[in-house]
Structures are given as structure tokens and as C-alpha cells.
Steps between C-alpha positions, in 0.01 A plus 500: 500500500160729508381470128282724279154425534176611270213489737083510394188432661427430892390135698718192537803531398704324120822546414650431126789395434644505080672256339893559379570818309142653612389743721181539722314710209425112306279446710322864452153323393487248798578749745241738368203188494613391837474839647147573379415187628552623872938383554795709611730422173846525544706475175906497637754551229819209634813604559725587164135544325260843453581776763644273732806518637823330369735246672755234341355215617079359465469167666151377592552508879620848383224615341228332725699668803449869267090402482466443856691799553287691265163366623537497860606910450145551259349374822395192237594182723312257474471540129341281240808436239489447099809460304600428154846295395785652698215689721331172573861364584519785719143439654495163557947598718268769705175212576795248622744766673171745624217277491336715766478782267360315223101454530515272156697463209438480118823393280433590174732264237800446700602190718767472806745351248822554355392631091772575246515876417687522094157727354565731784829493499451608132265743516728684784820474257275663209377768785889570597577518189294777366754839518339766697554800289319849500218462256401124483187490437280187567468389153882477470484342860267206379666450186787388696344315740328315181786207438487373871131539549299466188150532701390914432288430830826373719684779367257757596490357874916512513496839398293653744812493720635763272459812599495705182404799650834537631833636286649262451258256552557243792372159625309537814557121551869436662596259175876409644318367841280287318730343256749429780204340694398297253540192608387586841137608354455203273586276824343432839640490860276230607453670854381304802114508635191512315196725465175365595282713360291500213689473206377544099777441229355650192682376212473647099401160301751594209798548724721231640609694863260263675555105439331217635751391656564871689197403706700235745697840581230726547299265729807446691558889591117614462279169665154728401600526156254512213559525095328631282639641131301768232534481106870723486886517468716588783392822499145416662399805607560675210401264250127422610412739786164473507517097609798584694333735730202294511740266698674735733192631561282130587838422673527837699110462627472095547 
């Protein structure tokens, strides 16, 4: 599958890939910071996500098969690769199934293991749940959205996939895919090989995605691996970006 791609800036090339429910436009700040600091940024929306196209099923072989794809038509292969929760998933399938068209990876609060998925799972529900009428407004769209995700902040980033602008208004994000694939996204397929290239796992000290004992499995799969973590949630990125592209950016030029 070719996905939609958001392209700045000229040099070596980075693609970014978002975490579950995202879209290429989270990482609008890092792309703009790598760019003016001389890289080709590629921000891909994954499949069921953004502008990208739809299909029923999103397993990581799946989607790592859809970023090769992607890449190797941008003319961006070998590519330097960052990815956040489900996108590092998906990073971290493409460095062990296309390892020659990975030039280093960073794996931002996400481990090849098997996680439970029941906030997701919840915040989907409340998404699906919403009814898509002419004339909601996003006010009346977050006060529904407020039982299953008390966070304002959360809220905000789920309801960028609604495109208001539209009558009535839709989700851009293909909801019944992703809550039938539920279990595949929280899970891993433990594919064969490994990646030998350098390898930073950049965790968010608050969050619990990355445990001690998740190490055993990265330095099984990734033998160059390195850790490091930044003062944040899951949302790493988001939640301290100035220390978080201080890291891609050491990581991207060591």
C-alpha cells in the first residue's frame, strides 16, 4: 500500500512514523527542526490513519511492508527511521523484515512485546460512539468524549481525526479496522532476524511501555541497542519536545 506522505526540507533522508490513532501531522514540530537542520523529513500517515488509504486488516509485517513500499517510491531508501508506540512497532517489523532500507532506528516508548490494549480499546468505543449528525460541533464532540477520556489534552489529539468541516462530520481514521485489530496492535509477531544497526529506545520516564525487563527482548532482535528515557508520559514527543528532539537529533548525527 503507497501511503500519504508530508515531505520538508532536503539531505539524508527520516521518516516518522505516529503512534495509534495519530497521523503524520504529531510530529509537525520535529519534522520542521529536522528539516532546517539540513534532512529530507518524511512524515507517512499508516494505513487506516490521516489521508491514507483504508484496508481491513493492519498487522506489523503489514504496515512495515506499506513503509518500504512508500519509501522506496519517495526515492527515500536507505532511510533513517523514528517511530512512536504502534509506529515504533511498525519501525522496529520494517529494520527486521528491510534492514537494508533502514540506515538506524530510534523507538520511541514502545517494546517488541505483547501490551494489553483496554484504554484504547476505550477511547475507540467513546470515538464510535459519538453520532455523526449535521451540526456537531466540537464542543458537543468533546463533551462526549469526556466520560471515557477525562484528559482535555487526549481528547483534543482523538479529535483531530474528525473532520468537522465536512456535513455530516466524519472520522478520517477507519475506527471499525482498528477496533477489530485490536489485539493484533497491542501484540507482536516476534519475526525472525535481527537488525544490526544502531539502535536508541527512547523511553518517557512516567510511562510504563518500556520495562526493565523488555530489554532481554530488545537486545535479542536489535544487538546495537541503546536506552535512553526523557522526563514524560507515553506521549514523549508531545509532552517535552524540546528534550525529545534534543535526542533524535544527538542520535540522528552520532
Amino acid at each position: 500500500m503507497r501511503l500519504t506522505v508530508t515531505e520538508l526540507g532536503e539531505g539524508p533522508p527520516v521518516a516518522l512514523l505516529h503512534g495509534l490513532l495519530g497521523a503524520g501531522q504529531n510530529f509537525g514540530a520535529v519534522q520542521k527542526a529536522l528539516a532546517a537542520r539540513g534532512r529530507r523529513v518524511l512524515a507517512l500517515d499508516l494505513r487506516n490513519h490521516g489521508s491514507s488509504p483504508h484496508a481491513p486488516t493492519m498487522s506489523y509485517p503489514e504496515m512495515a511492508a506499506d513503509v518500504a513500499e512508500t519509501l522506496r517510491a519517495a526515492g527515500a531508501w536507505p532511510a533513517a527511521v523514528v517511530g512512536h508506540s504502534m509506529g515504533g512497532k511498525t519501525a522496529m517489523a520494517l529494520a527486521l523484515a528491510h534492514g537494508e532500507g533502514v540506515e538506524r532506528l530510534l523507538v520511541a516508548d514502545i517494546a517488541p512485546v505483547s501490551y494489553g490494549t483496554p484504554l484504547f480499546t476505550r477511547y475507540v468505543e467513546a470515538m464510535r460512539a459519538i453520532p455523526l449528525r449535521s451540526g456537531l460541533t466540537r464542543r458537543e464532540a468533546d463533551a462526549a468524549l469526556v466520560p471515557a477520556v477525562p484528559e482535555a489534552a487526549l481528547r483534543g489529539f482523538l479529535l483531530q481525526n474528525l473532520l468537522f468541516q465536512e456535513d455530516p462530520p466524519r472520522w478520517r481514521v477507519n475506527l471499525p479496522a482498528i477496533a477489530a485489530q485490536m489485539e493484533v496492535l497491542g501484540g507482536w509477531p516476534d519475526p525472525p532476524g535481527r537488525y544490526d544497526g544502531p539502535v536508541l529506545v527512547l523511553a518517557g520516564d512516567r510511562s510504563n511501555y518500556v520495562r526493565p525487563e523488555s530489554r532481554a527482548a530488545f537486545r535479542r532482535l536489535f544487538p546495537a541497542v541503546r536506552f535512553a528515557s526523557i522526563s514524560a508520559g507515553h506521549w514523549v514527543h508531545a509532552e517535552n519536545p524540546v528534550d525529545f528532539l534534543a535526542q533524535v537529533v544527538a542520535f540522528l548525527e552520532g
